[in-house]
VEXBATI-626186 format. One record per residue: residue number from 1; x, y, z of N, C-alpha, C, O in turn. Coordinates in Angstrom, 3 decimals. Layout:
REM VEXBATI-626186
[NUM [X Y Z] [X Y Z] [X Y Z] [X Y Z]],
...
//
This chain:
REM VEXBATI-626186
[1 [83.079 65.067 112.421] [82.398 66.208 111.868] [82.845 67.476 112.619] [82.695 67.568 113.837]],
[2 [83.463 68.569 111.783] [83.520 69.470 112.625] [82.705 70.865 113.149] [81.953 71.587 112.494]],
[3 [83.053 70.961 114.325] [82.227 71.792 115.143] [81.923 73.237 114.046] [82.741 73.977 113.500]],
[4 [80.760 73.246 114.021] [80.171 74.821 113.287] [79.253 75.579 114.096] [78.528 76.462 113.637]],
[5 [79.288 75.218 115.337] [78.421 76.335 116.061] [79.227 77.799 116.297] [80.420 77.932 116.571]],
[6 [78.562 78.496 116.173] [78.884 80.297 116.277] [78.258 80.973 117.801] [77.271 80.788 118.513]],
[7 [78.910 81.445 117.804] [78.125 82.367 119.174] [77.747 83.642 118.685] [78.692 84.273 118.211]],
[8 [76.521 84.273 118.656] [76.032 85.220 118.601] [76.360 86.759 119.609] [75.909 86.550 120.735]],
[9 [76.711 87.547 119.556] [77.129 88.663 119.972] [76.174 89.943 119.837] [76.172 90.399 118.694]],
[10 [75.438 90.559 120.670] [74.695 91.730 120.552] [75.715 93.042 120.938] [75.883 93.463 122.082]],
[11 [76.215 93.469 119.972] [77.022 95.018 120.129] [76.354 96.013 121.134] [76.866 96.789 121.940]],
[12 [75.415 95.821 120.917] [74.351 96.749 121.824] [74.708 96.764 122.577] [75.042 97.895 122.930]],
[13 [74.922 95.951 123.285] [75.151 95.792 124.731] [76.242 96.456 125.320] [76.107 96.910 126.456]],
[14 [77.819 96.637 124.418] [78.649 96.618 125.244] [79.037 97.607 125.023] [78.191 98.283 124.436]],
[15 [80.354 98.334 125.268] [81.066 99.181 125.673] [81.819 99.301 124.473] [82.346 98.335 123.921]],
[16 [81.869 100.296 124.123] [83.234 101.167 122.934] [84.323 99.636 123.382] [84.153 98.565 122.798]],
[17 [85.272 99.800 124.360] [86.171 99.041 125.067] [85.953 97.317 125.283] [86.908 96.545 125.361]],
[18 [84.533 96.897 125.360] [84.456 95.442 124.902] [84.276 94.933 123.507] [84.485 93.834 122.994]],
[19 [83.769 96.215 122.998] [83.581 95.569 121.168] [84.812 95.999 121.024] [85.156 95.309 120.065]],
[20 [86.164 96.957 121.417] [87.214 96.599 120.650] [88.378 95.112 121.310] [89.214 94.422 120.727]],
[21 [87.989 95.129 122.433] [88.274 93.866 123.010] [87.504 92.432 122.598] [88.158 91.415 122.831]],
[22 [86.334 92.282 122.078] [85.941 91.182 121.226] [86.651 90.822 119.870] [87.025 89.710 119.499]],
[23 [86.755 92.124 119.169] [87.315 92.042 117.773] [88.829 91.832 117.865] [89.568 91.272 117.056]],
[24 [89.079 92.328 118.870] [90.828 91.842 118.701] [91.002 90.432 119.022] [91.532 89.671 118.213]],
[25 [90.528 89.989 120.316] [89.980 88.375 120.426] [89.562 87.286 119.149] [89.907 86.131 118.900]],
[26 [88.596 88.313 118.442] [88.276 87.702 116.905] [88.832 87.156 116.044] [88.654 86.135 115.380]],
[27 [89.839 88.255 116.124] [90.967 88.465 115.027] [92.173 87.544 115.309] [92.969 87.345 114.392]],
[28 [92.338 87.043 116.356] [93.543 86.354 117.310] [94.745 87.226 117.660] [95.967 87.086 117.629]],
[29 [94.084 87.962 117.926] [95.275 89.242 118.760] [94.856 89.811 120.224] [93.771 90.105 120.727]],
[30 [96.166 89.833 120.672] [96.099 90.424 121.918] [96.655 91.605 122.063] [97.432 92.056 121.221]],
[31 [96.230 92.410 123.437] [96.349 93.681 123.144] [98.219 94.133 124.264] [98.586 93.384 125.169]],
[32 [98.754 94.981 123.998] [100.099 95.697 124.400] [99.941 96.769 124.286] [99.572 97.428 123.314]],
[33 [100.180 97.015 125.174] [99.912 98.971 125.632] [101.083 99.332 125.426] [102.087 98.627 125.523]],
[34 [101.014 100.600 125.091] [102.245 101.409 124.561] [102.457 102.327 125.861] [101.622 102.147 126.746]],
[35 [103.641 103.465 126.150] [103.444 104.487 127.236] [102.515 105.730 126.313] [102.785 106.084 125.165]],
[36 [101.724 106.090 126.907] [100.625 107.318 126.166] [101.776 108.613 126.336] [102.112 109.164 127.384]],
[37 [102.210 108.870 125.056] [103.299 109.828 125.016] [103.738 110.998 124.526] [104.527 111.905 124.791]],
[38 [102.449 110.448 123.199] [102.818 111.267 121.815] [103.491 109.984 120.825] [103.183 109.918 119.635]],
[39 [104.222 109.213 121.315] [104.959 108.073 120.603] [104.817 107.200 120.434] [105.665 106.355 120.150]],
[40 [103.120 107.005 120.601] [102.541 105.188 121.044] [102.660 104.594 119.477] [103.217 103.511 119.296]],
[41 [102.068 105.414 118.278] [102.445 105.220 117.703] [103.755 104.149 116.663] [103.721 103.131 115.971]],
[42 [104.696 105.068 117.076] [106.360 104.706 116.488] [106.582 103.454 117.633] [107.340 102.496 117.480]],
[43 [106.009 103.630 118.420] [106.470 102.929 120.046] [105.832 101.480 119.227] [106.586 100.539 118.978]],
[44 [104.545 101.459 118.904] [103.594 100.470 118.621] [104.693 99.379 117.029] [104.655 98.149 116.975]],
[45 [105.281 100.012 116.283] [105.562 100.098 115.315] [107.241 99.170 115.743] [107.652 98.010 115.711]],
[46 [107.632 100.174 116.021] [109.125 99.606 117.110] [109.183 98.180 117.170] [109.695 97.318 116.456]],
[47 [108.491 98.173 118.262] [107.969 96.505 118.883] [107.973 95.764 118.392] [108.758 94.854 118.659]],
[48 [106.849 95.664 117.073] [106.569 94.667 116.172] [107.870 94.498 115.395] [108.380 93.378 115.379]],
[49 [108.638 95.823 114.547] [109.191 95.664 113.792] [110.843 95.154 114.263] [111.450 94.202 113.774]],
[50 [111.436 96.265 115.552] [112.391 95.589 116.115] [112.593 94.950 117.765] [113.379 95.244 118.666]],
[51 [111.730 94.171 117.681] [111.217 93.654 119.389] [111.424 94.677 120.459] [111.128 94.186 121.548]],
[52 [111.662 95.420 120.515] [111.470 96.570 121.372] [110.739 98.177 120.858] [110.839 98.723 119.759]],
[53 [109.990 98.656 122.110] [109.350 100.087 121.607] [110.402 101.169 122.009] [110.215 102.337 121.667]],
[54 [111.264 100.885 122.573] [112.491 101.713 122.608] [113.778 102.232 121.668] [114.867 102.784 121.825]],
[55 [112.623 101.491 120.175] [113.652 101.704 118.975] [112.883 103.154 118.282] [113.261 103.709 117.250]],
[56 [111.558 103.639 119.270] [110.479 104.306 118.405] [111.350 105.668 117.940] [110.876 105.872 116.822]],
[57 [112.306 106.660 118.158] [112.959 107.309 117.598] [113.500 106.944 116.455] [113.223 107.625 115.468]],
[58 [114.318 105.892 116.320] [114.870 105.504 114.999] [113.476 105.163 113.702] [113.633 105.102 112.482]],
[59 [112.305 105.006 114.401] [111.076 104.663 113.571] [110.639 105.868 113.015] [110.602 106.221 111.836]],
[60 [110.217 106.620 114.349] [109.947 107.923 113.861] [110.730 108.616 112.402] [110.170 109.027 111.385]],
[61 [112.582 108.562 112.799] [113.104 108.947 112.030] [112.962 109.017 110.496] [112.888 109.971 109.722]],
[62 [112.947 107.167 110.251] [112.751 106.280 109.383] [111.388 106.816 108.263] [111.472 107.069 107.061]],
[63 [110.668 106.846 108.796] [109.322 107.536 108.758] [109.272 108.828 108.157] [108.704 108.905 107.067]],
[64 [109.878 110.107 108.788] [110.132 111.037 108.274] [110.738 111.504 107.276] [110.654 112.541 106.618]],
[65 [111.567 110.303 107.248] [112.755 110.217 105.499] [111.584 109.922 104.677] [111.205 110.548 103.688]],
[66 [110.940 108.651 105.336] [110.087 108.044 104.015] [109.412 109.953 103.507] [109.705 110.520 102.455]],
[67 [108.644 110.448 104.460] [107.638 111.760 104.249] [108.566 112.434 103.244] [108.028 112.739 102.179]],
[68 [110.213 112.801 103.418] [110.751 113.850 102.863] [111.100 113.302 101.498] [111.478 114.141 100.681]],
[69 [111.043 112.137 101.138] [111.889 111.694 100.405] [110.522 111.252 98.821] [110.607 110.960 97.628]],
[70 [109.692 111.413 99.597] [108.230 111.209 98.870] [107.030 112.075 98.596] [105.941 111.666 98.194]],
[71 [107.479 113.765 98.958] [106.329 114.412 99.745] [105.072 114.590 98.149] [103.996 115.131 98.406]],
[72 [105.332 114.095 96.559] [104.094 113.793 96.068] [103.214 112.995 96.399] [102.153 113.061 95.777]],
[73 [103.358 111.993 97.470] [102.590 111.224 97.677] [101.873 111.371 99.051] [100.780 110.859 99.291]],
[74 [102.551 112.076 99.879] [101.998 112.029 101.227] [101.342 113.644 100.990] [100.499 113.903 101.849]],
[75 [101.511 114.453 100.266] [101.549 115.867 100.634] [99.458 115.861 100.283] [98.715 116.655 100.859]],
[76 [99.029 114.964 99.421] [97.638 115.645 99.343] [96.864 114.552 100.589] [95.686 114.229 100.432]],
[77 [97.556 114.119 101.635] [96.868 114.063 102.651] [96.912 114.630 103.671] [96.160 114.282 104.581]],
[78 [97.875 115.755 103.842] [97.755 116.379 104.831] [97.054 118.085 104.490] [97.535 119.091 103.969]],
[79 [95.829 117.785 105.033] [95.206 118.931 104.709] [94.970 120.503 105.207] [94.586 121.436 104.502]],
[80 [95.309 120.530 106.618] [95.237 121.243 107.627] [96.601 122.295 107.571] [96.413 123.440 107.983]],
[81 [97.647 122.013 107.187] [98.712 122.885 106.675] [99.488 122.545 105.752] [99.137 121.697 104.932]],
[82 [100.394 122.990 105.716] [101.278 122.890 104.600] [102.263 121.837 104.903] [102.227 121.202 105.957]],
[83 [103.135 121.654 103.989] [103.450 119.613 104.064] [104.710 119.681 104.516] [105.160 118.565 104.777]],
[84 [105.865 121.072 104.814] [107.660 121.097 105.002] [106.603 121.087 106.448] [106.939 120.164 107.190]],
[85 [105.507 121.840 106.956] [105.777 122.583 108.612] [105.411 120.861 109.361] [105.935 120.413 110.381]],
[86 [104.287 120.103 108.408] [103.903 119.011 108.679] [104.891 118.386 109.100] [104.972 118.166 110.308]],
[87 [105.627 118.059 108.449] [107.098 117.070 108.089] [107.852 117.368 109.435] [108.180 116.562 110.305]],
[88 [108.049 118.763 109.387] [108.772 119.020 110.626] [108.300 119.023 112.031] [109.010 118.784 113.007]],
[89 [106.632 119.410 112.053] [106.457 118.602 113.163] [106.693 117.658 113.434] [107.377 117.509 114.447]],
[90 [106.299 116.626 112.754] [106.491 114.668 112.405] [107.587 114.729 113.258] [107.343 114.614 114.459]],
[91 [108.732 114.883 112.910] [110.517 114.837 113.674] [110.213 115.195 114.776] [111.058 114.832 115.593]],
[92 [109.347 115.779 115.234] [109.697 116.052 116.908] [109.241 115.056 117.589] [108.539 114.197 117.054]],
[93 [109.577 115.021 118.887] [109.577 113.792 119.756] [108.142 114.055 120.132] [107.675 115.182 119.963]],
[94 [107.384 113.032 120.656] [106.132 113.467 121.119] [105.070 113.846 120.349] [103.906 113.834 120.750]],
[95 [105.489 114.248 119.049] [104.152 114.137 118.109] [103.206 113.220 117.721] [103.592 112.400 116.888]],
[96 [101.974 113.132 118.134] [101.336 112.367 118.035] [101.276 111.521 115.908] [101.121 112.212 114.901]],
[97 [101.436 110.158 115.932] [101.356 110.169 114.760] [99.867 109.803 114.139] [98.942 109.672 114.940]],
[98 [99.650 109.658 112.900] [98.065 109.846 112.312] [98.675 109.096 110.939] [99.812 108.826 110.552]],
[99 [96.984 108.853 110.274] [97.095 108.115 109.443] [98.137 108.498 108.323] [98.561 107.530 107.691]],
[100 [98.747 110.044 107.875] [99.474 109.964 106.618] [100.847 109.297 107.643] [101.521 108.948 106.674]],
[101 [101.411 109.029 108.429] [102.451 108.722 108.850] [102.289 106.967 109.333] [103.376 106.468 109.623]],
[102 [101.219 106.127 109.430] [100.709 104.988 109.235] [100.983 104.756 108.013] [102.037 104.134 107.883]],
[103 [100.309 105.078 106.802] [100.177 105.446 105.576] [101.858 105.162 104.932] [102.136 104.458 103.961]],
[104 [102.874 105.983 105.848] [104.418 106.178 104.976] [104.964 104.910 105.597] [105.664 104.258 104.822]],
[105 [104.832 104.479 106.632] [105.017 103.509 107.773] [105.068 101.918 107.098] [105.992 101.106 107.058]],
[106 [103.743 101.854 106.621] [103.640 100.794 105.804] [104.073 100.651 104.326] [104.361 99.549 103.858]],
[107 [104.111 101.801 103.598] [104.924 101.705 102.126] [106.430 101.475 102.459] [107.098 100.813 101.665]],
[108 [107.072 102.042 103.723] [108.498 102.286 103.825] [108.688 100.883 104.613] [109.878 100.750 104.900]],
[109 [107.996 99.927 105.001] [108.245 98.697 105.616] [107.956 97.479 104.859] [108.285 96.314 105.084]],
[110 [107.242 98.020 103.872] [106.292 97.189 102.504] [105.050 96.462 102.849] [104.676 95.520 102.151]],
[111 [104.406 96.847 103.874] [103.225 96.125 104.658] [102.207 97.147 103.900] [102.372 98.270 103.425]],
[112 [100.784 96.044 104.015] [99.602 96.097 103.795] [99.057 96.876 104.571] [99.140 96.470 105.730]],
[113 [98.307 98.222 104.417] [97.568 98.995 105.980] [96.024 99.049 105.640] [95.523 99.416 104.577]],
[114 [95.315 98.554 106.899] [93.973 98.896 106.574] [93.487 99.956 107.799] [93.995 100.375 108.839]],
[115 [92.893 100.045 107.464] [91.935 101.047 108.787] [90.325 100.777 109.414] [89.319 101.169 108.824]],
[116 [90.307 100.085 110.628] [89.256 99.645 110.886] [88.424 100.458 111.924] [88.866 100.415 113.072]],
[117 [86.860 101.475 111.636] [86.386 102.272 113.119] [85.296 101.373 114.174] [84.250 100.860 113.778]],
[118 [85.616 101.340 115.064] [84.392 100.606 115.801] [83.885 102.004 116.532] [84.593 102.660 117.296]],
[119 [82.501 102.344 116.148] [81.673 102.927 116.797] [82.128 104.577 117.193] [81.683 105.184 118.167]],
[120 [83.085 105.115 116.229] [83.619 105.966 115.869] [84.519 106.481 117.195] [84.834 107.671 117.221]],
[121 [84.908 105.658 118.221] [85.259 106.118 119.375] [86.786 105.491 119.426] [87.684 106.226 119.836]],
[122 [87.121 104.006 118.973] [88.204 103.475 119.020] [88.489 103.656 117.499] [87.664 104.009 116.656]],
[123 [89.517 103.419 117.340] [89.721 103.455 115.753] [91.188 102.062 116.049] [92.088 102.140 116.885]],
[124 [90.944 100.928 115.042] [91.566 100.145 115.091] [93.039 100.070 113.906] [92.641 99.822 112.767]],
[125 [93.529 100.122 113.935] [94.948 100.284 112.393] [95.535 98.852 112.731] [96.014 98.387 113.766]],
[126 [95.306 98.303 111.412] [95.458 96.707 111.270] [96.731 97.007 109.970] [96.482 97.616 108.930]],
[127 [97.869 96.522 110.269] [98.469 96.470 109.123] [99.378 94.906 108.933] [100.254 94.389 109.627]],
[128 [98.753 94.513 107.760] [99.270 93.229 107.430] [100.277 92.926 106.341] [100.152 93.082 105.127]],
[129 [101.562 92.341 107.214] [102.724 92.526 106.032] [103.001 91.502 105.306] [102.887 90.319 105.625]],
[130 [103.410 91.993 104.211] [103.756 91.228 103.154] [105.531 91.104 103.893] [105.993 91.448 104.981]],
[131 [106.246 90.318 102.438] [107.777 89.824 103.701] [108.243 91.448 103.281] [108.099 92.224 102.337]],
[132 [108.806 91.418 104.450] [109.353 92.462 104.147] [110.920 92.952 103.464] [111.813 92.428 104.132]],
[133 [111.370 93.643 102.544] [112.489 93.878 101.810] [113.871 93.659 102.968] [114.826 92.891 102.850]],
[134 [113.583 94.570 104.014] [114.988 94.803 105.143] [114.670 93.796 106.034] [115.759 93.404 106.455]],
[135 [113.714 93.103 106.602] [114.065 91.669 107.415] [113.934 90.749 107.120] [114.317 89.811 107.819]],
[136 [113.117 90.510 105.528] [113.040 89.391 104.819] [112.061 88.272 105.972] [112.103 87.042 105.947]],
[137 [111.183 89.178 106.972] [110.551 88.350 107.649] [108.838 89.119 107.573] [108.497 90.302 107.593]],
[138 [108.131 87.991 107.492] [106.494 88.490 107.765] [106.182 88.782 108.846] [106.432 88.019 109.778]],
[139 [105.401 90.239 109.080] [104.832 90.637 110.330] [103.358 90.881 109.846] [102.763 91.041 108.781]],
[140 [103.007 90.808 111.565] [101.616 91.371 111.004] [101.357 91.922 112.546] [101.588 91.464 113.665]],
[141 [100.785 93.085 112.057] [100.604 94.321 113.449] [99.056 94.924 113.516] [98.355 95.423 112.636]],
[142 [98.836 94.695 114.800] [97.577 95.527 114.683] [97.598 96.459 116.260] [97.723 96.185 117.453]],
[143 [97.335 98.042 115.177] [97.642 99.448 116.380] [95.869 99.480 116.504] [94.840 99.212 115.882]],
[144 [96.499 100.136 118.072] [94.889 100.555 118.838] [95.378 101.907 119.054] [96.531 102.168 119.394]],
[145 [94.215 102.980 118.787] [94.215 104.392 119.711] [92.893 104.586 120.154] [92.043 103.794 119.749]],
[146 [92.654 105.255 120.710] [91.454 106.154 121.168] [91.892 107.257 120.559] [93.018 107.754 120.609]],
[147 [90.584 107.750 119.764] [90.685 109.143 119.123] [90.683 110.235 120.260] [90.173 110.108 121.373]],
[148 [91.287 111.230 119.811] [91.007 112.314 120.707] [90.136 112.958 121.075] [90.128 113.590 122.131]],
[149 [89.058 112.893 120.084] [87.737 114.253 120.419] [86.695 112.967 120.355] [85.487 113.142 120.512]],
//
């Protein structure tokens, strides 16, 4: 007969940093720190996609084609300015990336993206791939940040 006992968990209790450390545990993932750069991002992305985070320029790049090459689709999420100055920030090194560049990340890799908040302090980006077209291999990635404000 198999085992069906559950362990009960009171959120209350813990820390921004243990409920996102339970749920990744949950989930069967472990966590890899990126360098905090501006590039954790592409860095995060890198890794999964070409075993190293030292490919995160060529990601970034990759990324930015997807933005230029698509901007009806990315342009009504960026709300705060206008979508060429957007774009061209994106290309610079050190720009922090955000969900419309998650968002191009996963259409331009053919992966599934969800977006998960714990307690509005961590924000979790789970993206689950389908095979993908250019490695013809299944990934499945899940990004951590701490929001800024």
């Amino acid at each position: 007969m198999p085992n069906t006992q559950t362990t009960s968990l009171c959120l209350d209790d813990l820390s921004d940093r243990e409920i996102l450390e339970h749920r990744l545990q949950w989930e069967g993932y472990t966590e890899k720190k990126m360098k905090s750069d501006g590039n954790c991002q592409f860095r995060a992305l890198a890794d999964q996609l070409y075993k190293t985070s030292d490919s995160y320029k060529l990601v970034r790049q990759e990324i930015v084609k997807q933005l230029k090459s698509h901007p009806k689709i990315y342009k009504e999420f960026v709300n705060n300015m206008n979508f060429s100055e957007y774009v061209k920030n994106m290309s610079k090194n050190s720009e922090w990336g955000d969900e419309v560049t998650l968002k191009a990340a996963a259409d331009l890799y053919s992966v599934k993206n969800s977006t998960h908040y714990i307690n509005q302090t961590y924000s979790v980006h789970g993206v689950l791939a389908q095979v993908s077209k250019r490695t013809r291999h299944s990934h499945l990635f899940e990004l951590s940040r701490r929001d800024p404000f």
